[in-house]
N, CA and C atoms as an extended XYZ file, in Angstrom:
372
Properties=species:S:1:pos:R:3:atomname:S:1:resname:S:1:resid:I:1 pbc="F F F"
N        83.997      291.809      243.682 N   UNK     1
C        85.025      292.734      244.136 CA  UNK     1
C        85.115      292.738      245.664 C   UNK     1
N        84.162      292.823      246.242 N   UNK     2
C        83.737      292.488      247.756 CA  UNK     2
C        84.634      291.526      248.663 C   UNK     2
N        84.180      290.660      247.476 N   UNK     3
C        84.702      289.172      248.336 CA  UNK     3
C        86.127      288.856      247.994 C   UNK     3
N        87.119      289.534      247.259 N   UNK     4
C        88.222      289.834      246.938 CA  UNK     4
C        89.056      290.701      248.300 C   UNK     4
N        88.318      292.254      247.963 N   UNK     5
C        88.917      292.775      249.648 CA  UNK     5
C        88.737      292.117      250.695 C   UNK     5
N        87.658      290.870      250.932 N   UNK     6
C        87.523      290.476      252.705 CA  UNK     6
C        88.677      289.772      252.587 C   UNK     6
N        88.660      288.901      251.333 N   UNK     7
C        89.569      287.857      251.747 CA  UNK     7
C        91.291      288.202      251.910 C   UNK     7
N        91.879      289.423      251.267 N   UNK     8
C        92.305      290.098      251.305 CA  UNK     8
C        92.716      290.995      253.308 C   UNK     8
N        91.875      291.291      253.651 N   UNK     9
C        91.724      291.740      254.720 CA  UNK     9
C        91.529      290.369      255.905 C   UNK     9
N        90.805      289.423      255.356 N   UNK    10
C        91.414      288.014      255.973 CA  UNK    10
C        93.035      287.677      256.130 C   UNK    10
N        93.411      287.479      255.395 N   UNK    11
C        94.599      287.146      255.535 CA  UNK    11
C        95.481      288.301      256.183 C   UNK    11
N        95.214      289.243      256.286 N   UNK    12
C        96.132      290.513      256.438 CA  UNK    12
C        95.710      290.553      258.408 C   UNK    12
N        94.599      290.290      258.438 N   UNK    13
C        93.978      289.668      260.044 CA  UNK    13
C        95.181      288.581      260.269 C   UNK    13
N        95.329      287.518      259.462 N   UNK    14
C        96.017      286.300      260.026 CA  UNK    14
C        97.652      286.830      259.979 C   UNK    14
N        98.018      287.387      259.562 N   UNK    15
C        99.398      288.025      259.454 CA  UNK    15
C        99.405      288.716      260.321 C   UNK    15
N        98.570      289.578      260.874 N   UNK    16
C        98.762      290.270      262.242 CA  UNK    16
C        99.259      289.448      263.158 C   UNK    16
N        98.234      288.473      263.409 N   UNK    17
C        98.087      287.385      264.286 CA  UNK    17
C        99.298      286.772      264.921 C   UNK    17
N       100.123      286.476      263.416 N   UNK    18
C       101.566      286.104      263.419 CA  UNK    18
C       102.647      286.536      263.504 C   UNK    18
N       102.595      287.977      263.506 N   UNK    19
C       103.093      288.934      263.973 CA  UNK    19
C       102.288      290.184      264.934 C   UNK    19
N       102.519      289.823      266.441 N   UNK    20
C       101.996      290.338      267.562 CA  UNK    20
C       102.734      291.916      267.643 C   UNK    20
N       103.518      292.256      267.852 N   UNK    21
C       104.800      293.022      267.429 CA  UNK    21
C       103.953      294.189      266.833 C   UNK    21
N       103.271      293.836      265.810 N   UNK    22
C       102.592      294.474      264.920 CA  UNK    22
C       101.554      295.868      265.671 C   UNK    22
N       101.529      294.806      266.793 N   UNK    23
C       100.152      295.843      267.432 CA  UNK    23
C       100.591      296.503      268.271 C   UNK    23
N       101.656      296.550      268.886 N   UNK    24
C       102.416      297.220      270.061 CA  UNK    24
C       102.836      298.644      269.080 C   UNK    24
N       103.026      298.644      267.782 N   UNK    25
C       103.785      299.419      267.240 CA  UNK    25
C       103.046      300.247      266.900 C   UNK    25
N       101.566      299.875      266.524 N   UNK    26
C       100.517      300.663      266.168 CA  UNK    26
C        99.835      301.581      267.581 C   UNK    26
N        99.853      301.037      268.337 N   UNK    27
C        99.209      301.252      269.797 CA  UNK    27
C       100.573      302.408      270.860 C   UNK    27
N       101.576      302.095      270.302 N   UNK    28
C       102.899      303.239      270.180 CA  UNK    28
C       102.847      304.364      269.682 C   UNK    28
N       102.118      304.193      268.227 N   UNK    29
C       102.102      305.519      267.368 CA  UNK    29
C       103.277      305.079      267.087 C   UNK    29
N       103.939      303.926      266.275 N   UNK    30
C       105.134      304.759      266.210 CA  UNK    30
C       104.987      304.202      264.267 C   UNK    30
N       103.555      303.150      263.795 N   UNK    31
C       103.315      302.999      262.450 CA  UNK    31
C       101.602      303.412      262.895 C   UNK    31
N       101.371      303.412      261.428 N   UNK    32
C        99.686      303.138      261.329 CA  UNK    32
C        99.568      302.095      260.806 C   UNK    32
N        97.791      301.518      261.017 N   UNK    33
C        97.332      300.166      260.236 CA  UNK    33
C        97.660      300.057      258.944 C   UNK    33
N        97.719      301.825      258.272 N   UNK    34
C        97.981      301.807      256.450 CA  UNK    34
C        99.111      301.754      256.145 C   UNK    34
N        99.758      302.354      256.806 N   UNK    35
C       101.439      301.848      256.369 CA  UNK    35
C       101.792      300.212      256.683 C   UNK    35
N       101.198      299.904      257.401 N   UNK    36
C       101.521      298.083      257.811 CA  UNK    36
C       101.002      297.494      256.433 C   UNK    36
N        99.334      297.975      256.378 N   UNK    37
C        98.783      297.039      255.131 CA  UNK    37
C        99.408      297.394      253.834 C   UNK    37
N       100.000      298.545      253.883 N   UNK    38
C       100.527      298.918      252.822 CA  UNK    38
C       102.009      297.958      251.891 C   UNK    38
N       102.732      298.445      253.473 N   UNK    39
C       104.089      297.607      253.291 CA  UNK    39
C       103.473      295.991      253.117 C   UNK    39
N       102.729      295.339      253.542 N   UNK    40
C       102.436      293.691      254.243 CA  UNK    40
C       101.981      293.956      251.803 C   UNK    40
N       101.260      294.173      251.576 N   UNK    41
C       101.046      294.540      249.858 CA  UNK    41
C       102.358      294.495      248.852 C   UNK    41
N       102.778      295.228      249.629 N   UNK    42
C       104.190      295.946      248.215 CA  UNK    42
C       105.277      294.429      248.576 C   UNK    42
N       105.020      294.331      250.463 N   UNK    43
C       106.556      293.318      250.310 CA  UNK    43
C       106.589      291.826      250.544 C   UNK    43
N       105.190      291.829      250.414 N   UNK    44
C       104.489      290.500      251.104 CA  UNK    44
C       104.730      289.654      252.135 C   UNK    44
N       104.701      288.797      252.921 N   UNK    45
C       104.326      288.260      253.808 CA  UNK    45
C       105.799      287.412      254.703 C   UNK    45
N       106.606      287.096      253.260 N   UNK    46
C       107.507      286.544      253.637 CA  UNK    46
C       108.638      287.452      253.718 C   UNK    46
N       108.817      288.514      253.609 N   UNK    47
C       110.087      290.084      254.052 CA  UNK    47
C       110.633      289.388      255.009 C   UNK    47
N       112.006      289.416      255.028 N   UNK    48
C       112.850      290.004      256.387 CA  UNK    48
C       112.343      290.939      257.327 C   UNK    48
N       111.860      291.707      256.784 N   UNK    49
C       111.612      293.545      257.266 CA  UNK    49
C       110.365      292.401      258.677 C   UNK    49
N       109.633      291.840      258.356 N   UNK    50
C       108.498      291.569      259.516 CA  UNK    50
C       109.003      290.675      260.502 C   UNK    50
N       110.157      289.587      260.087 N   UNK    51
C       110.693      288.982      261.470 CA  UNK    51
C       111.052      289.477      262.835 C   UNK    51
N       111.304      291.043      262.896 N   UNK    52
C       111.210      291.375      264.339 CA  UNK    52
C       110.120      292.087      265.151 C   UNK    52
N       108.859      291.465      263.974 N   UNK    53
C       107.408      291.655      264.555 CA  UNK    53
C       106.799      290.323      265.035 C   UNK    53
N       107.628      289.366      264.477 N   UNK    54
C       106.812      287.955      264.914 CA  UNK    54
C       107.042      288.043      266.259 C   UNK    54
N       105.990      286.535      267.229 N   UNK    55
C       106.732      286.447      268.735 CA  UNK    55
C       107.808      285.800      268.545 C   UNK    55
N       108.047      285.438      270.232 N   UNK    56
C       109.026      284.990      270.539 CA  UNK    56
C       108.849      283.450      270.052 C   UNK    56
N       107.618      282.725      270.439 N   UNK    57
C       107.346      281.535      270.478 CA  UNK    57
C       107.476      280.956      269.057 C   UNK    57
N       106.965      282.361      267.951 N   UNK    58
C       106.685      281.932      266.473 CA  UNK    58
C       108.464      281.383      265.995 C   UNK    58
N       109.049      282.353      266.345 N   UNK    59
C       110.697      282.424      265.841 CA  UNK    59
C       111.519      280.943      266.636 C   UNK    59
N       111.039      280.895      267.440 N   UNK    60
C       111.476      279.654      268.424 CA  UNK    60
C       111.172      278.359      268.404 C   UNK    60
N       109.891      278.149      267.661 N   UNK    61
C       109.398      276.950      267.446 CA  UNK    61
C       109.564      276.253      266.367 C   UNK    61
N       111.052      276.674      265.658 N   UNK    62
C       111.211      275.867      264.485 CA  UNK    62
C       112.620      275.140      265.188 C   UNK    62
N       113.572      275.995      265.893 N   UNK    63
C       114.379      275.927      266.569 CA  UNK    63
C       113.950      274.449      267.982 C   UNK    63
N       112.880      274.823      268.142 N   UNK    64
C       112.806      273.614      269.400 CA  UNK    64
C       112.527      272.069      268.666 C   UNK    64
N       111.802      272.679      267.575 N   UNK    65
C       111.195      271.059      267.030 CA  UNK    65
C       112.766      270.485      266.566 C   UNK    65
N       113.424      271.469      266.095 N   UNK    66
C       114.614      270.382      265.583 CA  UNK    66
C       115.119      270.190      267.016 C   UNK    66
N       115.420      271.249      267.925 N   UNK    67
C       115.985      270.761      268.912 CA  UNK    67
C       115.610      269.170      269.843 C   UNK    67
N       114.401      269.468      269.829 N   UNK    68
C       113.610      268.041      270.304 CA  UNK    68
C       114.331      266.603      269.467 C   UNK    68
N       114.094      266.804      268.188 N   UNK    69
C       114.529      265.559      267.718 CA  UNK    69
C       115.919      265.531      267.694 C   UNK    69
N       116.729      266.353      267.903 N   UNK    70
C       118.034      266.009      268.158 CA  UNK    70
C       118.106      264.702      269.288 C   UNK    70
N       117.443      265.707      270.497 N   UNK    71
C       117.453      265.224      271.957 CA  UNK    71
C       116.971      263.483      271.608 C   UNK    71
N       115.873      263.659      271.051 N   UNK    72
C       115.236      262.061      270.872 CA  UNK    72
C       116.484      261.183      270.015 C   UNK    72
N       116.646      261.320      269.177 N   UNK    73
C       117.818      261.166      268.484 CA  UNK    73
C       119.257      260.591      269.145 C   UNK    73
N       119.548      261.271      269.882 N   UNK    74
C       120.305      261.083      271.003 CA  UNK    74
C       120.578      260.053      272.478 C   UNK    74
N       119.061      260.274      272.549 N   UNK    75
C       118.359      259.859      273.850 CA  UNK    75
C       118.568      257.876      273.139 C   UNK    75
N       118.038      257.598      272.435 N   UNK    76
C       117.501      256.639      271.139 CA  UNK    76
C       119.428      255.729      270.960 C   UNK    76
N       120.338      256.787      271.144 N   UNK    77
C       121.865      256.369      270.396 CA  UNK    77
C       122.756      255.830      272.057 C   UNK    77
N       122.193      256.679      273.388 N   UNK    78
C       122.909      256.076      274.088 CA  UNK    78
C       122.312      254.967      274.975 C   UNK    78
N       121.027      254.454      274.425 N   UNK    79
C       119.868      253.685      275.104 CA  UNK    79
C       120.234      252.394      275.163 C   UNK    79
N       120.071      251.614      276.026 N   UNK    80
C       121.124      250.229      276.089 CA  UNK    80
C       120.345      249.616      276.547 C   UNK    80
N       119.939      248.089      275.279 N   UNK    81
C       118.382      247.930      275.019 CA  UNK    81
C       118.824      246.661      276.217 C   UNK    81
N       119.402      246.222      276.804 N   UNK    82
C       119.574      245.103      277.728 CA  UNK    82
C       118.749      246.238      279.239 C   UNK    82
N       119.550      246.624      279.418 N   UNK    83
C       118.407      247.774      280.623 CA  UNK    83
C       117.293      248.245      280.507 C   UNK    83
N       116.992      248.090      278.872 N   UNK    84
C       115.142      248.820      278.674 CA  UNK    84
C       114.374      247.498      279.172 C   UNK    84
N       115.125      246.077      278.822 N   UNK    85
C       114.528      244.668      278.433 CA  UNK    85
C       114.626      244.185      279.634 C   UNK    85
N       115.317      244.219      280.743 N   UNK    86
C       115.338      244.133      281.767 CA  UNK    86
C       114.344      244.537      282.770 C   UNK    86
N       114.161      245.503      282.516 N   UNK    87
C       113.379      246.577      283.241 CA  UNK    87
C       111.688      246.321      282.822 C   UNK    87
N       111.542      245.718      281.272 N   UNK    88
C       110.322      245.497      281.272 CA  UNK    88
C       109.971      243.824      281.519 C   UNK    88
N       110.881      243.538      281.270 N   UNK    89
C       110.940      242.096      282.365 CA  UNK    89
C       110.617      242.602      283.889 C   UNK    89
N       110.949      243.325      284.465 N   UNK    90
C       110.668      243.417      285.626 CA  UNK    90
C       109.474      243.864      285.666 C   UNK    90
N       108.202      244.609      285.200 N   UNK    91
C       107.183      245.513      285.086 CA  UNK    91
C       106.512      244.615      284.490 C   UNK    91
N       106.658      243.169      283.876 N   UNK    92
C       106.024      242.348      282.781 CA  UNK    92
C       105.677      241.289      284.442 C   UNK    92
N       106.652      241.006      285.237 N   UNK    93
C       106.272      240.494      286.698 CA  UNK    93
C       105.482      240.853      287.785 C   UNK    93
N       105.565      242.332      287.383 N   UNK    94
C       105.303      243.238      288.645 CA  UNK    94
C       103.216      242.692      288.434 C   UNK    94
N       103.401      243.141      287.114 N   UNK    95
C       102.001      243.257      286.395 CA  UNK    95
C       100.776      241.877      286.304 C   UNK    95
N       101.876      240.574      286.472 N   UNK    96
C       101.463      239.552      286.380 CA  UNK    96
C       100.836      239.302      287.715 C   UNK    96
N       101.966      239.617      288.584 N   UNK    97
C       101.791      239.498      290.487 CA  UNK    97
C       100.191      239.726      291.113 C   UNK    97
N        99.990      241.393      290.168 N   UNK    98
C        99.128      242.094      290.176 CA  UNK    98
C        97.511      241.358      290.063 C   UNK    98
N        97.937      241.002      288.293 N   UNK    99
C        96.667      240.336      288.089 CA  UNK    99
C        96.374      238.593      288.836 C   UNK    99
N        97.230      238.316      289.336 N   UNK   100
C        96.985      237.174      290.146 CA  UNK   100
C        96.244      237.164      291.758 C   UNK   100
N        96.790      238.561      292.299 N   UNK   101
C        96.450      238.314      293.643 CA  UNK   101
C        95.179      239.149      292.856 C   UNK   101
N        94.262      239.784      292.147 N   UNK   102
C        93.100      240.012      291.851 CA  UNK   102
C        92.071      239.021      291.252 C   UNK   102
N        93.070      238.320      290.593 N   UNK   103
C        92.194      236.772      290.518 CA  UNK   103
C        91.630      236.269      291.429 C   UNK   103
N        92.868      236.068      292.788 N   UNK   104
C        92.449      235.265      294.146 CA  UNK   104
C        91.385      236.183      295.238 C   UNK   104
N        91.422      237.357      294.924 N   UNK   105
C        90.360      238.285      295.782 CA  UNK   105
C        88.981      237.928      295.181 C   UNK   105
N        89.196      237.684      293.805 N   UNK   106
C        87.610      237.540      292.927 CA  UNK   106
C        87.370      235.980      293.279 C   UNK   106
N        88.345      235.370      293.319 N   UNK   107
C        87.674      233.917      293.784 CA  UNK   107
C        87.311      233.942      295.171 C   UNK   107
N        88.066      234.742      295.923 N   UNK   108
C        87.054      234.145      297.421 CA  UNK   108
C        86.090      235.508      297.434 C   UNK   108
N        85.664      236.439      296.993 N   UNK   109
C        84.885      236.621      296.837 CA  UNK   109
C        83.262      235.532      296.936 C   UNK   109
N        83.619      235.111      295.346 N   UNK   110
C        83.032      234.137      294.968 CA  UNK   110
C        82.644      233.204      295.803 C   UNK   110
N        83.601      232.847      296.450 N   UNK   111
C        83.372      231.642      297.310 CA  UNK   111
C        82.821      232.028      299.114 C   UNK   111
N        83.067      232.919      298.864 N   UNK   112
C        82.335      233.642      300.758 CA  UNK   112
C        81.907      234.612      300.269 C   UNK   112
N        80.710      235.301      300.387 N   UNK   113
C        79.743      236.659      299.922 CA  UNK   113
C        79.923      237.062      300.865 C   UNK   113
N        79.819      236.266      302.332 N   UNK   114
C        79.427      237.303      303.529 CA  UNK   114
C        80.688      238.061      304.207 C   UNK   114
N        81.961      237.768      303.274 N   UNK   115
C        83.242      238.346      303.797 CA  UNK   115
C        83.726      239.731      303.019 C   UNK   115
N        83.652      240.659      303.901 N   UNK   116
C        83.278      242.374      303.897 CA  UNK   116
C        84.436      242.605      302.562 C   UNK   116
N        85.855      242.206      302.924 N   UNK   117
C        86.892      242.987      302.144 CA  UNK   117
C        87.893      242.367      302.771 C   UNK   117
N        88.756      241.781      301.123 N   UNK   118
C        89.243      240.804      301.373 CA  UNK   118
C        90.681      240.778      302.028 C   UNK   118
N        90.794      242.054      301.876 N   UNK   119
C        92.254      242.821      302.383 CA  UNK   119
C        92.211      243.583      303.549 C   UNK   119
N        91.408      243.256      304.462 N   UNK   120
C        90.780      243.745      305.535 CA  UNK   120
C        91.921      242.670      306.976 C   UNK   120
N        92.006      243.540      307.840 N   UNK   121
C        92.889      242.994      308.910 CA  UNK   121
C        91.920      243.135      310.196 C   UNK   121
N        92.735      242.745      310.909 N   UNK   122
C        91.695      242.290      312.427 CA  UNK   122
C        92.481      243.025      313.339 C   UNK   122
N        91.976      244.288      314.536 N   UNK   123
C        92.198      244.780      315.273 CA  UNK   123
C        92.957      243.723      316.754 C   UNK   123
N        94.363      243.446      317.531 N   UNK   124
C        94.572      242.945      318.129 CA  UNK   124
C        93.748      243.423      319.568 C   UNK   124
């Protein structure tokens, strides 16, 4: 019977949680905890009646995720794959440039120990 009410009182914890709202109203006086657990019992979890206890973020974040994939969606339809391909052609050079002049620092390395840094300039 015990372990019936916690779990019970578990979940009724996590419903708070999800509705923040909840505690402003109690801390108002303007419900008690027993009328909340009462009503959250009789009308369960999914009521209308509790959506203007959820946050802002809870009510909003079903709204952004679709919004997001619209945007991607979108983003994806006016994308003009000659300018993506271009561009990583250019970054596919940039990158090559890169690993070459690090090749040639590791070879004279290699080949002179006693030379400090290889990108090092000389004071006129």
């Amino acid at each position: 019977m015990k372990t019936k009410s916690l779990s019970k009182l578990e979940l009724f914890k996590q419903f708070i949680k999800k509705h923040p709202k909840l505690i402003e109203e109690v801390r108002k006086e303007k419900k008690t905890w027993k009328e909340i657990y009462e009503d959250w019992q009789l009308l369960g979890e999914e009521d209308p009646l509790w959506n203007k206890y959820r946050s802002n973020s809870m009510k909003s974040r079903k709204h952004q995720q679709g919004d997001f994939l619209k945007n991607i969606l979108q983003t994806f339809q006016h994308l003009d794959v000659e300018t993506v391909n271009e561009h990583l052609y250019k970054m596919n050079d940039a990158i090559s440039t890169i690993q070459n002049l690090l090749k040639e620092i590791e070879s004279s390395r290699k080949s002179d120990p006693n030379h400090s840094h290889p990108l090092s300039f000389r004071k006129d």
